[in-house]
C-alpha positions as CSV (number, residue, x, y, z in Angstrom):
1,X,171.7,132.1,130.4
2,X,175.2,130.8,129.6
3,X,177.0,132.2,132.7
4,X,173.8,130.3,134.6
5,X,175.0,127.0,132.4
6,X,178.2,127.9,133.4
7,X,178.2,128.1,137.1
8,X,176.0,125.0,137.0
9,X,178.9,122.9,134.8
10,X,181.4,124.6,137.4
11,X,182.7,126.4,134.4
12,X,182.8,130.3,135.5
13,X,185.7,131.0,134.0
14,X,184.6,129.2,130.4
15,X,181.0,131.2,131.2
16,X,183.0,134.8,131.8
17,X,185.0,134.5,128.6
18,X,182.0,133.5,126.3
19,X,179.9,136.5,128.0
20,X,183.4,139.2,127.1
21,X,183.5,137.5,123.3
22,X,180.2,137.7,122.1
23,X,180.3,141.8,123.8
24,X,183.4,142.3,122.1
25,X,182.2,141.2,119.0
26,X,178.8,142.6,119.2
27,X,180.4,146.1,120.0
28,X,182.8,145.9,117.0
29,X,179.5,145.3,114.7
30,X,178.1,148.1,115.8
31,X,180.9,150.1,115.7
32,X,182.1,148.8,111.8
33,X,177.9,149.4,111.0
34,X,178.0,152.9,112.5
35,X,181.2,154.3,110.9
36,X,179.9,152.6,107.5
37,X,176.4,154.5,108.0
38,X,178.5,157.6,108.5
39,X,180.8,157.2,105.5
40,X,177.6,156.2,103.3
41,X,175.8,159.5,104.9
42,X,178.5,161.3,103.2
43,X,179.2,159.7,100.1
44,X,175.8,159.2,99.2
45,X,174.7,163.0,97.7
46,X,178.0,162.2,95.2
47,X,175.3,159.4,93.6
48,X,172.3,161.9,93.1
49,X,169.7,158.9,93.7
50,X,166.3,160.4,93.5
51,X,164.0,160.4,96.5
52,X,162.0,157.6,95.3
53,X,164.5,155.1,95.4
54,X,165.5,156.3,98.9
55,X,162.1,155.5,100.2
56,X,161.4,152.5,99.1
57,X,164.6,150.9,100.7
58,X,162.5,150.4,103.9
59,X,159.5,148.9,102.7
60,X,161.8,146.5,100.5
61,X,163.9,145.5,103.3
62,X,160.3,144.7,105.4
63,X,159.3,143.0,102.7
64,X,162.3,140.4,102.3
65,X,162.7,140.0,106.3
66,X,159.0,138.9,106.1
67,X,159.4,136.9,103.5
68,X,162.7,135.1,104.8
69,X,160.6,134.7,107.9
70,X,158.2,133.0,107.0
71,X,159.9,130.8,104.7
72,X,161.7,130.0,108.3
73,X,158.6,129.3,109.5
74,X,157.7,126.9,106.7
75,X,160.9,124.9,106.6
76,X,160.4,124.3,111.1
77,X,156.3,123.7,111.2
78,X,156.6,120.4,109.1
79,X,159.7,118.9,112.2
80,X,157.2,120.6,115.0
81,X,153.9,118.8,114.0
C-alpha cells in the first residue's frame, strides 16, 4: 500500500526507503524480543515461580488485550455513529 501511494505521488524512492525502515525495524523487534525470550528461558528456573503463576500469564494477557480492545472500541463507536 505505501509503495502503491508512492509510485502514484511519483515518489519510488521516498516509497522504497519507508518499505526498508519499517523491515528494519520490525526485524530488530523481533530479534531484541527473541534473544529477551531466550535470556528469560534461562534465568527464569533461578526465581522458582510455581506452575500456577506460569499458567495464568496467558489467560491474564487475553484478558487485558480484550479489555483494551474493547475500551478501543468504545472510545471510536461514539465518532462513527
Amino acid at each position: 500500500m505505501v509503495l502503491l501511494a508512492a509510485v502514484s505521488q511519483n515518489e519510488v524512492v521516498l516509497g522504497l526507503l519507508l518499505i526498508t525502515a519499517f523491515s528494519v525495524g520490525l526485524a530488530g523487534t523481533l530479534t531484541v524480543l527473541g534473544l529477551g525470550v531466550v535470556y528469560v528461558k534461562r534465568v527464569m528456573p533461578s526465581f522458582g515461580y510455581g506452575g500456577r503463576t506460569v499458567a495464568a500469564l496467558p489467560a491474564a494477557s487475553a484478558v487485558v488485550i480484550v479489555v483494551a480492545g474493547l475500551a478501543l472500541t468504545a472510545r471510536a463507536v461514539p465518532g462513527v455513529v
